[in-house]
N, CA, C and O atoms as a Tripos MOL2 file, in Angstrom:
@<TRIPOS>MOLECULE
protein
  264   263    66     0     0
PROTEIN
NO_CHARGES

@<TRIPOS>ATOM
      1 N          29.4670   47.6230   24.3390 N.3       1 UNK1
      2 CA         28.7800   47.3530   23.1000 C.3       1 UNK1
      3 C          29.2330   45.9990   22.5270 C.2       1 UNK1
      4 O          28.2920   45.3940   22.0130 O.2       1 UNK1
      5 N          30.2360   45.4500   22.4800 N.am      2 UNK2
      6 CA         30.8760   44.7970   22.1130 C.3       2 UNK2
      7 C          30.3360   43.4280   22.6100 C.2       2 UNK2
      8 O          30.1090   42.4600   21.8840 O.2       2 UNK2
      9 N          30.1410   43.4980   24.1270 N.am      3 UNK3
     10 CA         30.0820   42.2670   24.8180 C.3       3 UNK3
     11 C          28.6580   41.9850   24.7610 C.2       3 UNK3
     12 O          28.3650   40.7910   24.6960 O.2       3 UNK3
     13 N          27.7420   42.8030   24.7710 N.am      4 UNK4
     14 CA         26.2620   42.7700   24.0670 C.3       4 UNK4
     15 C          26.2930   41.9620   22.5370 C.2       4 UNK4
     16 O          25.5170   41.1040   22.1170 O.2       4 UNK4
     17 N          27.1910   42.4230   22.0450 N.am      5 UNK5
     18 CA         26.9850   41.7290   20.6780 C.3       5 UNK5
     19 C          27.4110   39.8930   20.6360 C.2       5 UNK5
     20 O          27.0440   38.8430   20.1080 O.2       5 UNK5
     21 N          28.6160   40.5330   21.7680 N.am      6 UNK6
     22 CA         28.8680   38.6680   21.9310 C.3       6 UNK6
     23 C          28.2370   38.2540   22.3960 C.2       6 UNK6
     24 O          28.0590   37.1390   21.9050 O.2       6 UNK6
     25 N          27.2580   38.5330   23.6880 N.am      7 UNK7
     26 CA         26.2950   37.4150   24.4250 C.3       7 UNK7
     27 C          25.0560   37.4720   23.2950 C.2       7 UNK7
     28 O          24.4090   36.4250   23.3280 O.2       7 UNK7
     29 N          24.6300   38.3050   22.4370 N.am      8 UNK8
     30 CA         23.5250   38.1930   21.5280 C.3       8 UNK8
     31 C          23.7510   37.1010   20.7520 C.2       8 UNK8
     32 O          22.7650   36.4060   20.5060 O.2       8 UNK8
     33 N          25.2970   36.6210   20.0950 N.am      9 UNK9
     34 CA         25.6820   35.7400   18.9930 C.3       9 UNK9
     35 C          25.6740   34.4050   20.0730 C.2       9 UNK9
     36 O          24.8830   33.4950   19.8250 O.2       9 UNK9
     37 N          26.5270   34.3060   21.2190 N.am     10 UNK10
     38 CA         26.5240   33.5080   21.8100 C.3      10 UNK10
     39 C          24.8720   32.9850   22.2080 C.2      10 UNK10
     40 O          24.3550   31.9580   21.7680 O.2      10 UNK10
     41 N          24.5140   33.5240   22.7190 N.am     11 UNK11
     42 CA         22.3540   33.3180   22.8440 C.3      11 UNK11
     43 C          21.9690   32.5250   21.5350 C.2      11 UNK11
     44 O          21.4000   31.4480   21.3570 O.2      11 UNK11
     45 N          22.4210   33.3340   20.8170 N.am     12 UNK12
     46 CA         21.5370   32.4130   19.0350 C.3      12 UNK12
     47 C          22.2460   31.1360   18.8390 C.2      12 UNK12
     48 O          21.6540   30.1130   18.4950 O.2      12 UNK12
     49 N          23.2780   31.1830   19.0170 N.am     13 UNK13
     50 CA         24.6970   30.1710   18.8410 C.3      13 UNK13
     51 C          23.8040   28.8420   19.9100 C.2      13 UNK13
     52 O          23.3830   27.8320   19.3470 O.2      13 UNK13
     53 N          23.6520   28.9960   21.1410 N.am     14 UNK14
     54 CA         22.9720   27.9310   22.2840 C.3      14 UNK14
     55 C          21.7890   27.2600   21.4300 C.2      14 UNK14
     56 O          21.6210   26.0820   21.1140 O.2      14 UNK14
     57 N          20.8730   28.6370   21.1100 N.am     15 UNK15
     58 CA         19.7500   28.7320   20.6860 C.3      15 UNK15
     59 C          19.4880   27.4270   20.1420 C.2      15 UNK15
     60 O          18.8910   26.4890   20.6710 O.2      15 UNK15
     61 N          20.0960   27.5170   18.8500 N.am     16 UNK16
     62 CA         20.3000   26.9640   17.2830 C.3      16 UNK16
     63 C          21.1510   25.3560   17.8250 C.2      16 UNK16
     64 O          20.6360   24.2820   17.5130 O.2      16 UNK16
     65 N          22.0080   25.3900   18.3590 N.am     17 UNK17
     66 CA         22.6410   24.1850   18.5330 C.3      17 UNK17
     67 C          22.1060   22.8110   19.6410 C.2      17 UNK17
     68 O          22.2130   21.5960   19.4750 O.2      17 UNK17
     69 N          21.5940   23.4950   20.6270 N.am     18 UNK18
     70 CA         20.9700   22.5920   21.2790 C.3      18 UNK18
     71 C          19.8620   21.6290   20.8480 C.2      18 UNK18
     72 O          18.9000   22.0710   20.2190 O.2      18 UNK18
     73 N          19.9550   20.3430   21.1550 N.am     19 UNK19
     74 CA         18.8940   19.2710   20.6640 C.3      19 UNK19
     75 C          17.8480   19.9820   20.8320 C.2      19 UNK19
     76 O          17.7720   20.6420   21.8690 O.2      19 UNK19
     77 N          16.5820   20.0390   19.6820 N.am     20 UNK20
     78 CA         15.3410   20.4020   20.2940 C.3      20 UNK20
     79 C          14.2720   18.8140   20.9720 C.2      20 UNK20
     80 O          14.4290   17.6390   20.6400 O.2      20 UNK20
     81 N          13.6140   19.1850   21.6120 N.am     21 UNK21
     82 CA         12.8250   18.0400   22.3230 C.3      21 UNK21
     83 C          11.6920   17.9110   21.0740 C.2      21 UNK21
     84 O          11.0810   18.8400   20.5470 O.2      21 UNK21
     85 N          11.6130   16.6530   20.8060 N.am     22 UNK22
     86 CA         10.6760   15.8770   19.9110 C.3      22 UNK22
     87 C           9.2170   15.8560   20.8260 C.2      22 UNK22
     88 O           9.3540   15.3400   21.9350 O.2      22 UNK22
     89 N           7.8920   16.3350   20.5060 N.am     23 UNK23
     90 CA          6.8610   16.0310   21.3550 C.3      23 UNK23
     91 C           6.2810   14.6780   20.3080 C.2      23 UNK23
     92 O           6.1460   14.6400   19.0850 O.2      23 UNK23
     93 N           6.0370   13.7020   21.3000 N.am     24 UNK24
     94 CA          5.1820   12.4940   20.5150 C.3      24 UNK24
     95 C           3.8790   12.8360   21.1410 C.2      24 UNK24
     96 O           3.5640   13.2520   22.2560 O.2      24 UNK24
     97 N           3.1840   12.5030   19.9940 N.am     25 UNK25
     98 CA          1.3520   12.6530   20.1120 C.3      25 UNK25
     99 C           0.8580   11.5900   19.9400 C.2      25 UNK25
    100 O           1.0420   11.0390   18.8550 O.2      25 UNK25
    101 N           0.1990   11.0570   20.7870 N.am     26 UNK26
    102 CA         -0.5270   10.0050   20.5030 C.3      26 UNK26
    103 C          -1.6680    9.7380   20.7750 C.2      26 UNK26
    104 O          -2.2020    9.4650   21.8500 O.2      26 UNK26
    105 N          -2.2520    9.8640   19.2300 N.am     27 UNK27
    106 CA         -4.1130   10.2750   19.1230 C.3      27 UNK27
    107 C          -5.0370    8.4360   19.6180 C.2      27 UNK27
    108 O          -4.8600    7.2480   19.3490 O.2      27 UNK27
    109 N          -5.8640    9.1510   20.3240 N.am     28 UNK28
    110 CA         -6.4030    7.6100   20.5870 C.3      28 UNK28
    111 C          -7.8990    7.5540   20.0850 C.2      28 UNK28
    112 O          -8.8140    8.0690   20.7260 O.2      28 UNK28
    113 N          -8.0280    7.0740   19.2220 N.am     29 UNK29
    114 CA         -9.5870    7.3690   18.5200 C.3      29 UNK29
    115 C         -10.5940    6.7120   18.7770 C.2      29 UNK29
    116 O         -10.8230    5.5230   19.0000 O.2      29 UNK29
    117 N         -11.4060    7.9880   18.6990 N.am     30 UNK30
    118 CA        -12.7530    8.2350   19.5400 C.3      30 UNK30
    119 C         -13.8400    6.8900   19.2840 C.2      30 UNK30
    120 O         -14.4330    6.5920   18.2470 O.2      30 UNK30
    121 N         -13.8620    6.2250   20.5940 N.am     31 UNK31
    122 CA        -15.4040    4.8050   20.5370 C.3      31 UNK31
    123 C         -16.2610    5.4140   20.3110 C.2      31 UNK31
    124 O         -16.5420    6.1920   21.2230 O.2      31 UNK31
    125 N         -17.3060    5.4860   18.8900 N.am     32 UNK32
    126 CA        -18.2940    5.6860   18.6210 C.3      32 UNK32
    127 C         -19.7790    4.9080   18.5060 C.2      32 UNK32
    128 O         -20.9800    5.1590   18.4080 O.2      32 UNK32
    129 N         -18.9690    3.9440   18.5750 N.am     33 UNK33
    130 CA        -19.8600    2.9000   18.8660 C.3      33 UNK33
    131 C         -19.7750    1.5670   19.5750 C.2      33 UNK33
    132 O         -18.9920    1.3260   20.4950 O.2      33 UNK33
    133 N         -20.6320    0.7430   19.0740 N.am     34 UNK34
    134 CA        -20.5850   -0.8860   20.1630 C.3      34 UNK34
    135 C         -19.4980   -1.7390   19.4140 C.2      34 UNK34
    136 O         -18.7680   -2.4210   20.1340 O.2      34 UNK34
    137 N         -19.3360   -1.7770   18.2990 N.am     35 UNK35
    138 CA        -18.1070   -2.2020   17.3400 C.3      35 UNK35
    139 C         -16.6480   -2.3040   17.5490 C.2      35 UNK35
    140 O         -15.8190   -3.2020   17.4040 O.2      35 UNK35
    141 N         -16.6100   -0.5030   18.1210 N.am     36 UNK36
    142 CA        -15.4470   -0.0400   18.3270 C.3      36 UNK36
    143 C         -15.2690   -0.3120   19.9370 C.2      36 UNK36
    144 O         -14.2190    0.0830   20.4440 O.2      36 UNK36
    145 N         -16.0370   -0.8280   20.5920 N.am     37 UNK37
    146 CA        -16.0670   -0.5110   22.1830 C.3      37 UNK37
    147 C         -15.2430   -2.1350   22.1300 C.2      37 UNK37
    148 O         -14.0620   -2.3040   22.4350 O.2      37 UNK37
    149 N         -16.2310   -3.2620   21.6510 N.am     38 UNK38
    150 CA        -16.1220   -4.9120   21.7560 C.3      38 UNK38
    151 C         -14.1460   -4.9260   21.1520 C.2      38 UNK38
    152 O         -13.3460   -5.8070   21.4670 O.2      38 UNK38
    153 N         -13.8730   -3.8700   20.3930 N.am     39 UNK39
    154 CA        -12.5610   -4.4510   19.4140 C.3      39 UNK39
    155 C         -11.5730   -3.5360   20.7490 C.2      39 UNK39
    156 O         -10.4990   -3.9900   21.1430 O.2      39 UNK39
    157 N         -12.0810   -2.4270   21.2160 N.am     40 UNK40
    158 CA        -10.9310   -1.9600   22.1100 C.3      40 UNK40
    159 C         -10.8860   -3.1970   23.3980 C.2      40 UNK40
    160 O          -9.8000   -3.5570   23.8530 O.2      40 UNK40
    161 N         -12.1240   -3.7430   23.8720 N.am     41 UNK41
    162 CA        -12.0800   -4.5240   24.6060 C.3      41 UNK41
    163 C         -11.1300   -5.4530   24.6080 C.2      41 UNK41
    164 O         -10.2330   -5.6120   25.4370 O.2      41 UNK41
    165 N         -11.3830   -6.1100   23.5630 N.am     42 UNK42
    166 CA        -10.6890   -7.2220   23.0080 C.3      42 UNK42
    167 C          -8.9190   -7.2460   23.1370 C.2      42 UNK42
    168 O          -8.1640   -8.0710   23.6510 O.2      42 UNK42
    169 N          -8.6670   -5.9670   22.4310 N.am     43 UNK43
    170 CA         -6.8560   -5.6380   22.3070 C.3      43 UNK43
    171 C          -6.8900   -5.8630   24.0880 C.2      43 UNK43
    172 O          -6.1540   -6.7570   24.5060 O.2      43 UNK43
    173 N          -7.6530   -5.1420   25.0410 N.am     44 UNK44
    174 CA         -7.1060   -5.0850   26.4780 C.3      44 UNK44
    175 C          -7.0410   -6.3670   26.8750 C.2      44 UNK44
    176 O          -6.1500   -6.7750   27.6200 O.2      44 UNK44
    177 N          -8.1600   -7.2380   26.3180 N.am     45 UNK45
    178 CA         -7.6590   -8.6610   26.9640 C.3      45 UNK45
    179 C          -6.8100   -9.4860   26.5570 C.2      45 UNK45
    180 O          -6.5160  -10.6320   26.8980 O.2      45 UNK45
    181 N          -6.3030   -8.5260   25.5010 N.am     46 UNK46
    182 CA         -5.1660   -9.6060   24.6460 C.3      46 UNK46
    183 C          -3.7540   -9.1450   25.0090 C.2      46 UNK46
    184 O          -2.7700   -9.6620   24.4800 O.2      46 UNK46
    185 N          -3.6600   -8.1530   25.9280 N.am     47 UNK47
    186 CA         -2.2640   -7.3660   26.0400 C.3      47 UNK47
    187 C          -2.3070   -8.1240   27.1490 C.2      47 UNK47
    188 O          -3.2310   -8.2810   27.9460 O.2      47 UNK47
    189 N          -0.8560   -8.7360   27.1210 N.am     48 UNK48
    190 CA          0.0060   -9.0500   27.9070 C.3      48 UNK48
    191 C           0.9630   -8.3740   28.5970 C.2      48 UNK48
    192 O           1.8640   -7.8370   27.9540 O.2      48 UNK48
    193 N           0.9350   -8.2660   30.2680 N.am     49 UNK49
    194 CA          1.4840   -7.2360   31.1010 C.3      49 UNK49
    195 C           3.4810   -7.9850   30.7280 C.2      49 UNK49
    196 O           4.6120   -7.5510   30.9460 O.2      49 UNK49
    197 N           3.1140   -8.7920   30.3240 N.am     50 UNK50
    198 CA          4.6480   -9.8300   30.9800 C.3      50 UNK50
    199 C           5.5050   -8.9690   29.3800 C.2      50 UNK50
    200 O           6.7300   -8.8530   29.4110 O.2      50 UNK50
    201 N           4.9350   -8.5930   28.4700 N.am     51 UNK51
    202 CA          5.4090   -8.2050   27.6220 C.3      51 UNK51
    203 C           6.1520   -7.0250   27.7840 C.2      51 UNK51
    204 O           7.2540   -6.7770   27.2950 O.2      51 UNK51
    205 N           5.2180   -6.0660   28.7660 N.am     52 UNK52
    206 CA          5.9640   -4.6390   28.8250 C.3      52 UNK52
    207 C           7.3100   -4.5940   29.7220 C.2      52 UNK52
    208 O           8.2810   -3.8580   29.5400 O.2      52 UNK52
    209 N           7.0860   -5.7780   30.9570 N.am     53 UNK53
    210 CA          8.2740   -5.8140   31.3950 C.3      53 UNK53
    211 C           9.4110   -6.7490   31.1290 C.2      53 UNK53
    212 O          10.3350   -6.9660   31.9120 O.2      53 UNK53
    213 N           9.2600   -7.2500   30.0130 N.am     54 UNK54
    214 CA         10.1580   -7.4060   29.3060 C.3      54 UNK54
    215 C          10.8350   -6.1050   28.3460 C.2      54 UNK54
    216 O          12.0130   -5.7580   28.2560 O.2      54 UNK54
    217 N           9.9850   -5.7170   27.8840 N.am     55 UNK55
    218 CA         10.3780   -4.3040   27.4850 C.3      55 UNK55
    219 C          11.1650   -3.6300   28.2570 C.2      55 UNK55
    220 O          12.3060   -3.3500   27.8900 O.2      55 UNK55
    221 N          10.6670   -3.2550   29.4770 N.am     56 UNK56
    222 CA         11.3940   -1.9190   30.3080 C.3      56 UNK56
    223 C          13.1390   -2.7630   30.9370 C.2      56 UNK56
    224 O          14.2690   -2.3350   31.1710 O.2      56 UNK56
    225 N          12.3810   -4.2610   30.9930 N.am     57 UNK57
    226 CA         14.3240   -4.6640   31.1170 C.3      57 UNK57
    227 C          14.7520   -4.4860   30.1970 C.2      57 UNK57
    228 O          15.6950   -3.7020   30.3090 O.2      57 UNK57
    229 N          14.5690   -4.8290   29.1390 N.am     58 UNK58
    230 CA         15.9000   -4.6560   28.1340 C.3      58 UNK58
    231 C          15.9170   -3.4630   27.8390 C.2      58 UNK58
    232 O          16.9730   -3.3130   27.2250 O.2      58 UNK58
    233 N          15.4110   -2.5330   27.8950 N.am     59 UNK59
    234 CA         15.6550   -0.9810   28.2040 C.3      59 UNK59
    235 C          16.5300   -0.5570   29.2420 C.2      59 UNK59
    236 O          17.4610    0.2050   28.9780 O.2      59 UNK59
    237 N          16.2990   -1.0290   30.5520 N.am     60 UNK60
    238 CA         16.8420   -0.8030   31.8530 C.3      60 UNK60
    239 C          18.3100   -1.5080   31.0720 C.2      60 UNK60
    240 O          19.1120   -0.6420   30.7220 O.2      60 UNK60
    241 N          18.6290   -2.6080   30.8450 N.am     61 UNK61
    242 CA         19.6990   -3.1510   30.2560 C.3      61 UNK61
    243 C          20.1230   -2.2410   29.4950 C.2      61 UNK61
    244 O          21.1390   -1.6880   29.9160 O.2      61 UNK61
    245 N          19.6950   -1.8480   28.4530 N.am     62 UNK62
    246 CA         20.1320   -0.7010   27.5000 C.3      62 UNK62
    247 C          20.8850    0.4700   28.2280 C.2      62 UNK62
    248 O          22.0830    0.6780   28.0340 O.2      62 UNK62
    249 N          20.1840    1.1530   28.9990 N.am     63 UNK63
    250 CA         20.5570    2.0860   29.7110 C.3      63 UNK63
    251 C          21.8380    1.6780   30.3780 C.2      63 UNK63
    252 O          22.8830    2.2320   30.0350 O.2      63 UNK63
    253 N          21.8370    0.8970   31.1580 N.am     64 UNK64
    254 CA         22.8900    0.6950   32.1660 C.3      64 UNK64
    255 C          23.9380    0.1950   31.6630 C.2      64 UNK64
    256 O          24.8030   -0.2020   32.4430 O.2      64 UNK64
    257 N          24.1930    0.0520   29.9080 N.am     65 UNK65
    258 CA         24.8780   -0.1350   29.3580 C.3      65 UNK65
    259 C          25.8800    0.7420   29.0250 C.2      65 UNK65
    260 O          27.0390    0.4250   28.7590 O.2      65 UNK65
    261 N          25.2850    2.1660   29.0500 N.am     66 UNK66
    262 CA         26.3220    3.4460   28.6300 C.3      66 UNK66
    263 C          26.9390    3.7900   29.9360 C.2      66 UNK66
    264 O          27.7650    4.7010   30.0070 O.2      66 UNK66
@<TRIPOS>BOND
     1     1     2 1
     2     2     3 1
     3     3     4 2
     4     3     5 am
     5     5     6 1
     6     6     7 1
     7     7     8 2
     8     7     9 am
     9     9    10 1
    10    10    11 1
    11    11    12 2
    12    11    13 am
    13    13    14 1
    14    14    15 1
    15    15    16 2
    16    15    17 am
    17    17    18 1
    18    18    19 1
    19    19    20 2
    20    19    21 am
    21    21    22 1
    22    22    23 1
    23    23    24 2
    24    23    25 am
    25    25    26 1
    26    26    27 1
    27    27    28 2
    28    27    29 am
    29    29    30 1
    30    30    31 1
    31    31    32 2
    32    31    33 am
    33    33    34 1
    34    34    35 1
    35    35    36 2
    36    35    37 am
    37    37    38 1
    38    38    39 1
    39    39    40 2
    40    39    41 am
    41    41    42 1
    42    42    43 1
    43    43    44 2
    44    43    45 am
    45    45    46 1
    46    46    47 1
    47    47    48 2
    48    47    49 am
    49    49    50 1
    50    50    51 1
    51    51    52 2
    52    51    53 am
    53    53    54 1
    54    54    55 1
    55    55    56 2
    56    55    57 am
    57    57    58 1
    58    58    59 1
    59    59    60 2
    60    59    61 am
    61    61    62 1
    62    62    63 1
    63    63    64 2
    64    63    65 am
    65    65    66 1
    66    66    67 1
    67    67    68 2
    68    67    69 am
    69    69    70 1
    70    70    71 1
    71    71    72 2
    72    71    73 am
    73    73    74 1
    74    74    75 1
    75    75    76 2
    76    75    77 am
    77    77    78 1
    78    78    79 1
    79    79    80 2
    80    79    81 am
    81    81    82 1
    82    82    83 1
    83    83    84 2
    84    83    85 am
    85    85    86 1
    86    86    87 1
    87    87    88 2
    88    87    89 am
    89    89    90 1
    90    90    91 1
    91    91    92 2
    92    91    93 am
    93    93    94 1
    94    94    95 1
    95    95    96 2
    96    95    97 am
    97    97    98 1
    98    98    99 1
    99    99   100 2
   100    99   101 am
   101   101   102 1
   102   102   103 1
   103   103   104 2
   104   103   105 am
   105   105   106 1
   106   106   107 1
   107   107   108 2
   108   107   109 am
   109   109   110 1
   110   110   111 1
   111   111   112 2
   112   111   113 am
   113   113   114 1
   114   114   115 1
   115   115   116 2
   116   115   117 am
   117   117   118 1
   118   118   119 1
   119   119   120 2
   120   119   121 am
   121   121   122 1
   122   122   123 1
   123   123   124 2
   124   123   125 am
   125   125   126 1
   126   126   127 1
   127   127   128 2
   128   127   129 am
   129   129   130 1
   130   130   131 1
   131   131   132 2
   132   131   133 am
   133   133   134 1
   134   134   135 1
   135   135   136 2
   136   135   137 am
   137   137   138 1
   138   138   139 1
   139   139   140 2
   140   139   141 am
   141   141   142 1
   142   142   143 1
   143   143   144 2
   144   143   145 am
   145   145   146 1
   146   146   147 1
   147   147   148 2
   148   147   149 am
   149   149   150 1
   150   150   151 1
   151   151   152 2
   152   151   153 am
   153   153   154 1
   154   154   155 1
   155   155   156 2
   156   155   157 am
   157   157   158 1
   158   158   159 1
   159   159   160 2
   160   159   161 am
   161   161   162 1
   162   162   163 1
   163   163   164 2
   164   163   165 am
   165   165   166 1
   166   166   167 1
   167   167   168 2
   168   167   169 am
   169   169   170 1
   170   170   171 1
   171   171   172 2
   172   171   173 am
   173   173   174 1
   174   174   175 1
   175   175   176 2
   176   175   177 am
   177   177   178 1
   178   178   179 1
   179   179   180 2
   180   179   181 am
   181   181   182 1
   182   182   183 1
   183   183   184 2
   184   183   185 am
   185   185   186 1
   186   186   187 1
   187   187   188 2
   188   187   189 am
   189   189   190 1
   190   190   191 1
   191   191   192 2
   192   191   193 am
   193   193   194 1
   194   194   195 1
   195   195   196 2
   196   195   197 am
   197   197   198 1
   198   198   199 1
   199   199   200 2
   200   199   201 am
   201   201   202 1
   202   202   203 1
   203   203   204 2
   204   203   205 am
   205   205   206 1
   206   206   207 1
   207   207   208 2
   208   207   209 am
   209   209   210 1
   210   210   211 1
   211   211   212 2
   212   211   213 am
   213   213   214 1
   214   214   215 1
   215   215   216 2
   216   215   217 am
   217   217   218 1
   218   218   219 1
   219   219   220 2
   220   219   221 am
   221   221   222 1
   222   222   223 1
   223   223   224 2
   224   223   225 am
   225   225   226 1
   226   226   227 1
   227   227   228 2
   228   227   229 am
   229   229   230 1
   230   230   231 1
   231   231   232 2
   232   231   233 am
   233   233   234 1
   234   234   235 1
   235   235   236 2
   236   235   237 am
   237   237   238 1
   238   238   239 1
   239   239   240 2
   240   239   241 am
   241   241   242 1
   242   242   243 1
   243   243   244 2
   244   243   245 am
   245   245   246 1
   246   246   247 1
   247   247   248 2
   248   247   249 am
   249   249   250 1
   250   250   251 1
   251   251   252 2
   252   251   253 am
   253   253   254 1
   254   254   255 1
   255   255   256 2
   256   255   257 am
   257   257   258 1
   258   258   259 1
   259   259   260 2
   260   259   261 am
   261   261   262 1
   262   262   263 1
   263   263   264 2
@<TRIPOS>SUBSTRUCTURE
     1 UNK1         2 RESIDUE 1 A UNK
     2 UNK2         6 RESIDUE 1 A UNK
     3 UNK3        10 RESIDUE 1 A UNK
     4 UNK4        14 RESIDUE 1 A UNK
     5 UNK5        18 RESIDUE 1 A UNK
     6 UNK6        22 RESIDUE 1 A UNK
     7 UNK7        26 RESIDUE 1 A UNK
     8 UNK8        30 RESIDUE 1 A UNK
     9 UNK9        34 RESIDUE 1 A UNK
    10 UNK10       38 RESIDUE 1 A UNK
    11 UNK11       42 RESIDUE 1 A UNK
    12 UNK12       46 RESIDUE 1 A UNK
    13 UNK13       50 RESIDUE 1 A UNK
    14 UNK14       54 RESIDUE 1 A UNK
    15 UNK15       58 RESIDUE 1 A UNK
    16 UNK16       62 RESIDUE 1 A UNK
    17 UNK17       66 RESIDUE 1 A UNK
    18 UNK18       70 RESIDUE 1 A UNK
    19 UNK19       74 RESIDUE 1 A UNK
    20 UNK20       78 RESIDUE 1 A UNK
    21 UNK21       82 RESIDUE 1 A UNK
    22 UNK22       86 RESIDUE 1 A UNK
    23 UNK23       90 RESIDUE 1 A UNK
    24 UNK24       94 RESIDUE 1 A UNK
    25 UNK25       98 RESIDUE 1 A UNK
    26 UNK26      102 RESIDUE 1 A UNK
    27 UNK27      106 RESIDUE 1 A UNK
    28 UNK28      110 RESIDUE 1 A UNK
    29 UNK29      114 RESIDUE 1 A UNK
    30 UNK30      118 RESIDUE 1 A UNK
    31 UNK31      122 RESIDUE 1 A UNK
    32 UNK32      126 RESIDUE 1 A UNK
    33 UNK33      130 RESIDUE 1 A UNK
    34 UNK34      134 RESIDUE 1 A UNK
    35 UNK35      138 RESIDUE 1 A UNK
    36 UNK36      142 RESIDUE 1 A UNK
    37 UNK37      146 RESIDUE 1 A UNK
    38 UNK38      150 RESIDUE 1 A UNK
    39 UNK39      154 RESIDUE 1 A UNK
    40 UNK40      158 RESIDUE 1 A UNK
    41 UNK41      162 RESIDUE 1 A UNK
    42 UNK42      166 RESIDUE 1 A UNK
    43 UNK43      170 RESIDUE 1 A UNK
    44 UNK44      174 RESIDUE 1 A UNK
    45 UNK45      178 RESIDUE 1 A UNK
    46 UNK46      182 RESIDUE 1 A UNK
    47 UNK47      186 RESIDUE 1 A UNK
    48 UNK48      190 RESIDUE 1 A UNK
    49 UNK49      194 RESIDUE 1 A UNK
    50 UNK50      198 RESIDUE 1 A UNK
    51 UNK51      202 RESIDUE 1 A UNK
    52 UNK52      206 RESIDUE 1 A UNK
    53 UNK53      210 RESIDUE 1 A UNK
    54 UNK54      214 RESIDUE 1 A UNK
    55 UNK55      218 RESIDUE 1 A UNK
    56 UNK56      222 RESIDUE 1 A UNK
    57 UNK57      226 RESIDUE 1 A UNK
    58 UNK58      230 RESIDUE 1 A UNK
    59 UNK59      234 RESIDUE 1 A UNK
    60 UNK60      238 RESIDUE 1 A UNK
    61 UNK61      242 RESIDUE 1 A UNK
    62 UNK62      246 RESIDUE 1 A UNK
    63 UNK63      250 RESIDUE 1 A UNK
    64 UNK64      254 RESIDUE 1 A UNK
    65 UNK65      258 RESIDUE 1 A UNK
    66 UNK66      262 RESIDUE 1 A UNK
């Protein structure tokens, strides 16, 4: 009886203490029209690939830092 009660406290104890995982959502809103089609266009020709991998190095840097 006893050891039931400890693995029950111990269970809630894990439960409760462990990081919970954050879900990110990321809504992408709906082209309804020719307006919205020409302006999404536009951001794609304006994104620069050289940007993201600059990003993921200094991330990769980040990381390999700890």
């Amino acid at each position: 009886m006893v050891l039931i009660v400890v693995g029950v406290i111990a269970g809630l104890a894990v439960t409760l203490l462990l990081p919970k995982k954050e879900e990110v959502v990321e809504t992408i809103p709906e082209i309804s029209d020719v307006q919205g089609l020409n302006t999404v266009s536009t951001e794609l020709d304006n994104t620069n690939p050289d940007d993201l991998n600059t990003e993921l190095n200094q991330l990769n840097q980040d990381y390999s830092a700890f």
